[in-house]
CHARMM internal coordinates of N, CA and C (Angstrom, degrees):
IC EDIT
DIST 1 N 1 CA 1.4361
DIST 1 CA 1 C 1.5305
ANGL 1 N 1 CA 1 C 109.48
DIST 1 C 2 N 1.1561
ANGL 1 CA 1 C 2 N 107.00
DIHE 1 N 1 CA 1 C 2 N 166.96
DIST 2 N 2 CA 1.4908
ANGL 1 C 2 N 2 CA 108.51
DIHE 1 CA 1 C 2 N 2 CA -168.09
DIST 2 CA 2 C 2.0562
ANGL 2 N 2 CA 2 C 104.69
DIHE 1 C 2 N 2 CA 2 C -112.40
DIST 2 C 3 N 0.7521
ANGL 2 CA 2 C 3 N 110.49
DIHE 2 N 2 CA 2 C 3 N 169.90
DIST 3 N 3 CA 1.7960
ANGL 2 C 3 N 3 CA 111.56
DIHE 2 CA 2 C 3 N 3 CA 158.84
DIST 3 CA 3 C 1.3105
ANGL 3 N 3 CA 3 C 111.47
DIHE 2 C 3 N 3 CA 3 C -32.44
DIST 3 C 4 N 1.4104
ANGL 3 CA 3 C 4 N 110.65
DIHE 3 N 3 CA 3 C 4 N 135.10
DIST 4 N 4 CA 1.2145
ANGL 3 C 4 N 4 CA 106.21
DIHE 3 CA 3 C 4 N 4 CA 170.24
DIST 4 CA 4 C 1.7274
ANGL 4 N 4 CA 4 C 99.45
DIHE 3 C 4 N 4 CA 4 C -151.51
DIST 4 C 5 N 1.5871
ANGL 4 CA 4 C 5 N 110.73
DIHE 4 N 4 CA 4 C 5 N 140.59
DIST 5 N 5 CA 1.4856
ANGL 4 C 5 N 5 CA 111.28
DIHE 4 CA 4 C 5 N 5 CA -163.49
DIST 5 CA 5 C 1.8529
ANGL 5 N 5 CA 5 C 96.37
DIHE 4 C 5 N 5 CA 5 C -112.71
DIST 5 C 6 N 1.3281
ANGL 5 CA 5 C 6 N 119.21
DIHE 5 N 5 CA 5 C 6 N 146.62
DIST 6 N 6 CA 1.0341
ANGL 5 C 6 N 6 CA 118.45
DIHE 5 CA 5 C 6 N 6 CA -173.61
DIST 6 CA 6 C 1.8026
ANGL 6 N 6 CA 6 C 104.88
DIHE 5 C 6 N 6 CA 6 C -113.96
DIST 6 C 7 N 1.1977
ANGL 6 CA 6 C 7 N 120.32
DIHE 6 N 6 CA 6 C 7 N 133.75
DIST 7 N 7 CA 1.3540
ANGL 6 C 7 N 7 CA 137.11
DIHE 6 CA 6 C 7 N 7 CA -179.51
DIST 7 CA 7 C 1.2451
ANGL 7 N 7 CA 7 C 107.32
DIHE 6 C 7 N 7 CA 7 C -46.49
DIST 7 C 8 N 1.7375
ANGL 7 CA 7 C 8 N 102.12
DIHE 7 N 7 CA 7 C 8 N -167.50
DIST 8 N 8 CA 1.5268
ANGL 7 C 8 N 8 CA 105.85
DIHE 7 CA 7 C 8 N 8 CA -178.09
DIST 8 CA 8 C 1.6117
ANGL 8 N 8 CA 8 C 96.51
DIHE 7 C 8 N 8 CA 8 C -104.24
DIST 8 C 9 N 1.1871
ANGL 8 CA 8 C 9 N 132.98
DIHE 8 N 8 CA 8 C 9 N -19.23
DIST 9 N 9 CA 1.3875
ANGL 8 C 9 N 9 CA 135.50
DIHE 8 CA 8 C 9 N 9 CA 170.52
DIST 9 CA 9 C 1.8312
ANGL 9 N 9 CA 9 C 118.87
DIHE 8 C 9 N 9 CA 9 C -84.48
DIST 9 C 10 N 1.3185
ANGL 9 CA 9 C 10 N 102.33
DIHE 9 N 9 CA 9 C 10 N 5.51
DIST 10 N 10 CA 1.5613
ANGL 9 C 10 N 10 CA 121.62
DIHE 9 CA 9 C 10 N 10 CA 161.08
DIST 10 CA 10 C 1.2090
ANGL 10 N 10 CA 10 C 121.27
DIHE 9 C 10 N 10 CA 10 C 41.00
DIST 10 C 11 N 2.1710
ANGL 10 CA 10 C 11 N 102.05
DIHE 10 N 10 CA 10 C 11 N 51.78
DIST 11 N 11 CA 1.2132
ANGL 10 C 11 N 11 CA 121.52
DIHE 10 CA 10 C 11 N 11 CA 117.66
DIST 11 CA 11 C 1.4449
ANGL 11 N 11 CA 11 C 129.86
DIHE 10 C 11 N 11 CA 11 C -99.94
DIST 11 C 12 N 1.5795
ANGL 11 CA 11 C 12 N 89.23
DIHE 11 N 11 CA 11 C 12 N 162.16
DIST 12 N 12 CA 1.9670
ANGL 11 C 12 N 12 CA 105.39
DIHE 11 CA 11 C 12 N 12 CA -174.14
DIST 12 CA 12 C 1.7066
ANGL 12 N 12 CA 12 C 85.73
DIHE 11 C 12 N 12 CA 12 C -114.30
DIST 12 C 13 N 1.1910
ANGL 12 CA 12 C 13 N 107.09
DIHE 12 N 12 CA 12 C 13 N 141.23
DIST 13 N 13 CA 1.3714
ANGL 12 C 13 N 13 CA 135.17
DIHE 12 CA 12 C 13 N 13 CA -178.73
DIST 13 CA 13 C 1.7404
ANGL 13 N 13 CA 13 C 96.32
DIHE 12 C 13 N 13 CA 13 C -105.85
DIST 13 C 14 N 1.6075
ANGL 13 CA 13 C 14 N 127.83
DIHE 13 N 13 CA 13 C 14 N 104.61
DIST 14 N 14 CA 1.2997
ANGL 13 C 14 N 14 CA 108.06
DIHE 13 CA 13 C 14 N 14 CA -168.22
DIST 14 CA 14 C 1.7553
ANGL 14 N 14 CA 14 C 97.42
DIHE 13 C 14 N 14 CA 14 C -128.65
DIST 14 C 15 N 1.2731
ANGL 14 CA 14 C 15 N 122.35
DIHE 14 N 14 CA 14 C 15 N 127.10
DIST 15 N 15 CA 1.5953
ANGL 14 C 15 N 15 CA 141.51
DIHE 14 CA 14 C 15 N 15 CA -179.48
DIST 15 CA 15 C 1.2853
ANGL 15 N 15 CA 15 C 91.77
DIHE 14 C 15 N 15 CA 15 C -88.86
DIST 15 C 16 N 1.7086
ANGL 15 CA 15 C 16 N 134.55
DIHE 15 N 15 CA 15 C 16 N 151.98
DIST 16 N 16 CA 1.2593
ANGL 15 C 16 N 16 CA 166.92
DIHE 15 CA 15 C 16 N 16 CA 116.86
DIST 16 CA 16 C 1.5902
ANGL 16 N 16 CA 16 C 96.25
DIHE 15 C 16 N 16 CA 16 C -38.40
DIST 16 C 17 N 1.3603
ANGL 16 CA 16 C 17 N 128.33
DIHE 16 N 16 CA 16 C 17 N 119.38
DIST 17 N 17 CA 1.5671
ANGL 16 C 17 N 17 CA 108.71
DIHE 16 CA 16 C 17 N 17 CA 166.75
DIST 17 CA 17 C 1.8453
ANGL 17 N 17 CA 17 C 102.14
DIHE 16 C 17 N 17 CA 17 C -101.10
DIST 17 C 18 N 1.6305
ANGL 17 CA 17 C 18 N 125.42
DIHE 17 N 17 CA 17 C 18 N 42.42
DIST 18 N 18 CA 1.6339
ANGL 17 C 18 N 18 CA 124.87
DIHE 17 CA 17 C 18 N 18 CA -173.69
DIST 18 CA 18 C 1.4560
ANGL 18 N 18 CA 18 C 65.17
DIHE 17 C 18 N 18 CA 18 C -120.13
DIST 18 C 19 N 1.2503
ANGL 18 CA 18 C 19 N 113.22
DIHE 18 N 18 CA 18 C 19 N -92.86
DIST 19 N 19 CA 1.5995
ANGL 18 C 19 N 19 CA 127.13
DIHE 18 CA 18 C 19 N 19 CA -151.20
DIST 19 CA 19 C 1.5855
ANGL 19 N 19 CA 19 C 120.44
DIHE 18 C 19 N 19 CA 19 C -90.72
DIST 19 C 20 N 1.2608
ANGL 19 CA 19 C 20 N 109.14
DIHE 19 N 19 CA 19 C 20 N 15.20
DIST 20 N 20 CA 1.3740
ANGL 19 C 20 N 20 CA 104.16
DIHE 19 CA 19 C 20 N 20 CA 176.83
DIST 20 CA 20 C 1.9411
ANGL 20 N 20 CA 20 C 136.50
DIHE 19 C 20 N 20 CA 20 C 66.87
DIST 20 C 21 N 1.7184
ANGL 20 CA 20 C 21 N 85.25
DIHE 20 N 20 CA 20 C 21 N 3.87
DIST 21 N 21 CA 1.4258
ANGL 20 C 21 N 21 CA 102.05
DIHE 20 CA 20 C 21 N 21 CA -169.00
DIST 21 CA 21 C 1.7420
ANGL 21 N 21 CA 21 C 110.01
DIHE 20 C 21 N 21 CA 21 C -59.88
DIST 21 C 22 N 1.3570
ANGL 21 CA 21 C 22 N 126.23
DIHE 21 N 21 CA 21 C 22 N 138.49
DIST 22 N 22 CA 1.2069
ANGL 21 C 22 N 22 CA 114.71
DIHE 21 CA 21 C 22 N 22 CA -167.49
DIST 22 CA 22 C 1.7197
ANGL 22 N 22 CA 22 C 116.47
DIHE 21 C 22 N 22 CA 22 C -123.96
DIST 22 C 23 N 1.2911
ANGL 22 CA 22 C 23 N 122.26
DIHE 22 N 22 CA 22 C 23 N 123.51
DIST 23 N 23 CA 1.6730
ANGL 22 C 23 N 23 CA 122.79
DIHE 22 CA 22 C 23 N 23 CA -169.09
DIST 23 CA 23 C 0.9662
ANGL 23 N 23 CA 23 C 125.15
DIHE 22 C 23 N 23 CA 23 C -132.29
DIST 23 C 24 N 1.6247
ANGL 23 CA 23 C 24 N 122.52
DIHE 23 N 23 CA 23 C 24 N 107.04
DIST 24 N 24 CA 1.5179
ANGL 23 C 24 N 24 CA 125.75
DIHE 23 CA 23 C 24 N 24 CA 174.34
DIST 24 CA 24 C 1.4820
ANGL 24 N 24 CA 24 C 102.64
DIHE 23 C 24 N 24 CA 24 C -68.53
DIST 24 C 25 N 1.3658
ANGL 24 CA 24 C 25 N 111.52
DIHE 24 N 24 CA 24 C 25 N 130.23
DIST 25 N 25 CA 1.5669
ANGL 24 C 25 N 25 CA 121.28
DIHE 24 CA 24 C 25 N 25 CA -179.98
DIST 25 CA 25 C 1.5561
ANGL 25 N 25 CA 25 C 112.84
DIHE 24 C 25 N 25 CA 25 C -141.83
DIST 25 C 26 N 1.2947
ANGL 25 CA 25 C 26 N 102.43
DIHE 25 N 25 CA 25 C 26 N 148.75
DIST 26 N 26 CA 1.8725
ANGL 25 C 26 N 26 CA 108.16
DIHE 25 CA 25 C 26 N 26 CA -169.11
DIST 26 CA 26 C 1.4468
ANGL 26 N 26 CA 26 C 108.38
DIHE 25 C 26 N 26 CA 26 C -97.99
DIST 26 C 27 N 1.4942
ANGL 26 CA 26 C 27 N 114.08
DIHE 26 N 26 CA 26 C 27 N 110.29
DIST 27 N 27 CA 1.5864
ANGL 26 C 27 N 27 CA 104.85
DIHE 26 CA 26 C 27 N 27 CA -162.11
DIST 27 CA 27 C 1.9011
ANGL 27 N 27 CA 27 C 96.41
DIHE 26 C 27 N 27 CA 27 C -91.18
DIST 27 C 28 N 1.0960
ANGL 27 CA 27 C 28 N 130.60
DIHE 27 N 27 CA 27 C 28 N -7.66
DIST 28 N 28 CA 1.3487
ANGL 27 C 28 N 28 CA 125.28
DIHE 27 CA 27 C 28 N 28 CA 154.74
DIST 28 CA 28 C 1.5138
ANGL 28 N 28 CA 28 C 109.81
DIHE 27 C 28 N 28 CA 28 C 36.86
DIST 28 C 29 N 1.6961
ANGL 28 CA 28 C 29 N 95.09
DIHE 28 N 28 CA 28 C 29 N -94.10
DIST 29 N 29 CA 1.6720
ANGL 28 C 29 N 29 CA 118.80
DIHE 28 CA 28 C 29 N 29 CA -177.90
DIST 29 CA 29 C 1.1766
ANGL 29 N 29 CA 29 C 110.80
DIHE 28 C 29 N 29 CA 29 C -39.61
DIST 29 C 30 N 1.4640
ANGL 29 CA 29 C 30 N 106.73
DIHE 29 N 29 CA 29 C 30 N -57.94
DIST 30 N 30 CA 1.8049
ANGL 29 C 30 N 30 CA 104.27
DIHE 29 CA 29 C 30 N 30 CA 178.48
DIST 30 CA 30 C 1.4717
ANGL 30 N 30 CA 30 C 156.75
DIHE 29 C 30 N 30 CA 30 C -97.42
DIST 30 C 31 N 1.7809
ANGL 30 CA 30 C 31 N 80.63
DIHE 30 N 30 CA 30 C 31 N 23.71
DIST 31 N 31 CA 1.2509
ANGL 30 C 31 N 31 CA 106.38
DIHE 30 CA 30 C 31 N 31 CA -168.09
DIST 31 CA 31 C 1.8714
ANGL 31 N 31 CA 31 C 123.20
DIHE 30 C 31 N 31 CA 31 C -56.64
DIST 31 C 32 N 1.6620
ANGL 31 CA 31 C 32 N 111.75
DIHE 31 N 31 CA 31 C 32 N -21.57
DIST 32 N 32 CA 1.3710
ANGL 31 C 32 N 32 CA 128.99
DIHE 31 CA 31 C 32 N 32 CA -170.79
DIST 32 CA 32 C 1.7885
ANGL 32 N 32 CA 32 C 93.12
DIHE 31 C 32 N 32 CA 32 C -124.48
DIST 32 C 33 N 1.2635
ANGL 32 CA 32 C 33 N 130.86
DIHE 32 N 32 CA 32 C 33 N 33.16
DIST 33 N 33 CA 1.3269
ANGL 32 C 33 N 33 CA 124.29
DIHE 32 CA 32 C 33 N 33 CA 148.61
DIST 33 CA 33 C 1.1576
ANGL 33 N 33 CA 33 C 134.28
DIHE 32 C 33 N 33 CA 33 C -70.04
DIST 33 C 34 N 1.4366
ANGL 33 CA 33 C 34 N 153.90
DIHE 33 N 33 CA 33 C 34 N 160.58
DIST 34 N 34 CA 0.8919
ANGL 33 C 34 N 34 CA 141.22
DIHE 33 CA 33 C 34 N 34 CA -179.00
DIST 34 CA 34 C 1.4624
ANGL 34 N 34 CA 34 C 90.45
DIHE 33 C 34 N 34 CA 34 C -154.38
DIST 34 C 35 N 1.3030
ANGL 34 CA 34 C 35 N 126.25
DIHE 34 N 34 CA 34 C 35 N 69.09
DIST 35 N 35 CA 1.2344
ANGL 34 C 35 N 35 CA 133.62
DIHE 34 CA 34 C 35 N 35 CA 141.10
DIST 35 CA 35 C 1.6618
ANGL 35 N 35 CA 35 C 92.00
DIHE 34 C 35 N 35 CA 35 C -138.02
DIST 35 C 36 N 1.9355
ANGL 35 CA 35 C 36 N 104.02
DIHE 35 N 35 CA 35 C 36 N -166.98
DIST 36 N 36 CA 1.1953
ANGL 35 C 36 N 36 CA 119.87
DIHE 35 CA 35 C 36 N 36 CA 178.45
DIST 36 CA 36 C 1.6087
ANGL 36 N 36 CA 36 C 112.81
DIHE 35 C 36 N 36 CA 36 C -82.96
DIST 36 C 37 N 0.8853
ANGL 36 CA 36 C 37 N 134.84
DIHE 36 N 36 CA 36 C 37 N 147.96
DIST 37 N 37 CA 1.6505
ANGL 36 C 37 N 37 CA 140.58
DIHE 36 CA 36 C 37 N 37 CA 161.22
DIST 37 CA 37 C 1.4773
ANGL 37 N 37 CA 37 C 101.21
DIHE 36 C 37 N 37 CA 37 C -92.64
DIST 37 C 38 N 1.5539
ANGL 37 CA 37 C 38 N 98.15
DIHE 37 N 37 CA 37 C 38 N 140.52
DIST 38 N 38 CA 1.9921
ANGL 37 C 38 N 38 CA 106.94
DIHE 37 CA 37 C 38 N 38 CA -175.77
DIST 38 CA 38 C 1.4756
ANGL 38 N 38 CA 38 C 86.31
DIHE 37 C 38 N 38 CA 38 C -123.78
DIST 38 C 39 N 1.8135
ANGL 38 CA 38 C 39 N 111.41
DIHE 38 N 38 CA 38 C 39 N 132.45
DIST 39 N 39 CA 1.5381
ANGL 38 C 39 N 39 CA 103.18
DIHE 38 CA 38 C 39 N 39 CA 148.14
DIST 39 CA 39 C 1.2131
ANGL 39 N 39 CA 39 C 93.96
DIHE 38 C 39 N 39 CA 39 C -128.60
DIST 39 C 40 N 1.4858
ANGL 39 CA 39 C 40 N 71.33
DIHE 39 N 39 CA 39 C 40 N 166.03
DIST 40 N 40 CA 2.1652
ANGL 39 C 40 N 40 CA 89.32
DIHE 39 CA 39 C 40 N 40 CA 176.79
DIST 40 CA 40 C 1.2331
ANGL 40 N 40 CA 40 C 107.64
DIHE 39 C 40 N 40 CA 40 C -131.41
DIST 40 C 41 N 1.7848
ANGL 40 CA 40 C 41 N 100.98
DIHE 40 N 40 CA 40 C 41 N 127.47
DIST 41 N 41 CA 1.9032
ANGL 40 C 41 N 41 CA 108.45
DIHE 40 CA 40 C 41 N 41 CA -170.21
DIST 41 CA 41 C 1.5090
ANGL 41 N 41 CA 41 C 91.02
DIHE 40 C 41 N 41 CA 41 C -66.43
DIST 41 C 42 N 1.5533
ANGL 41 CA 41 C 42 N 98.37
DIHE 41 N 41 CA 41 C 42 N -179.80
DIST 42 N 42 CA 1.3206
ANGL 41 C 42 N 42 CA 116.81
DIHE 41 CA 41 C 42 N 42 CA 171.32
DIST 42 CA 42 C 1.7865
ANGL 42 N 42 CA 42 C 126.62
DIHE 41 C 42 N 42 CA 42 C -75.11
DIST 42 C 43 N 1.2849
ANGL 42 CA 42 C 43 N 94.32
DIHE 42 N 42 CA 42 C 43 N -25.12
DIST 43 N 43 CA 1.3470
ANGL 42 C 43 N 43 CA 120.93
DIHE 42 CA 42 C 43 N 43 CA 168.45
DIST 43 CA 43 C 1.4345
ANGL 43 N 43 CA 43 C 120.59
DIHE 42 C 43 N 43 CA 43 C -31.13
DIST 43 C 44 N 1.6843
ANGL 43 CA 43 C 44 N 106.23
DIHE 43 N 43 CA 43 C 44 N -58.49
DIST 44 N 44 CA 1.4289
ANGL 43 C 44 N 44 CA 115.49
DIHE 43 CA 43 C 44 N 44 CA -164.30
DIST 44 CA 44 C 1.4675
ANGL 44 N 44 CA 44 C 114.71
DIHE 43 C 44 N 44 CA 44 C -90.67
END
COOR INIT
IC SEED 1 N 1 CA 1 C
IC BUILD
């Protein structure tokens, strides 16, 4: 997955850049992390 920036209403809009798969997601939880977040499309 690539960067993905999360709004002020704290969703991340996140694209697959293999297959184009596309996911509105509620970054809520990780909004005060300070590490990286990993997802993994369905794809792989």
């Amino acid at each position: 997955m690539e960067k993905v920036y999360v709004g002020k209403n704290n969703e991340a809009f996140v694209i697959c850049p293999k297959c184009g798969f596309e996911r509105n997601m509620d970054a809520t939880r990780f909004r005060n992390t300070k590490t990286n977040v990993t997802v993994k499309c369905k794809c792989i």
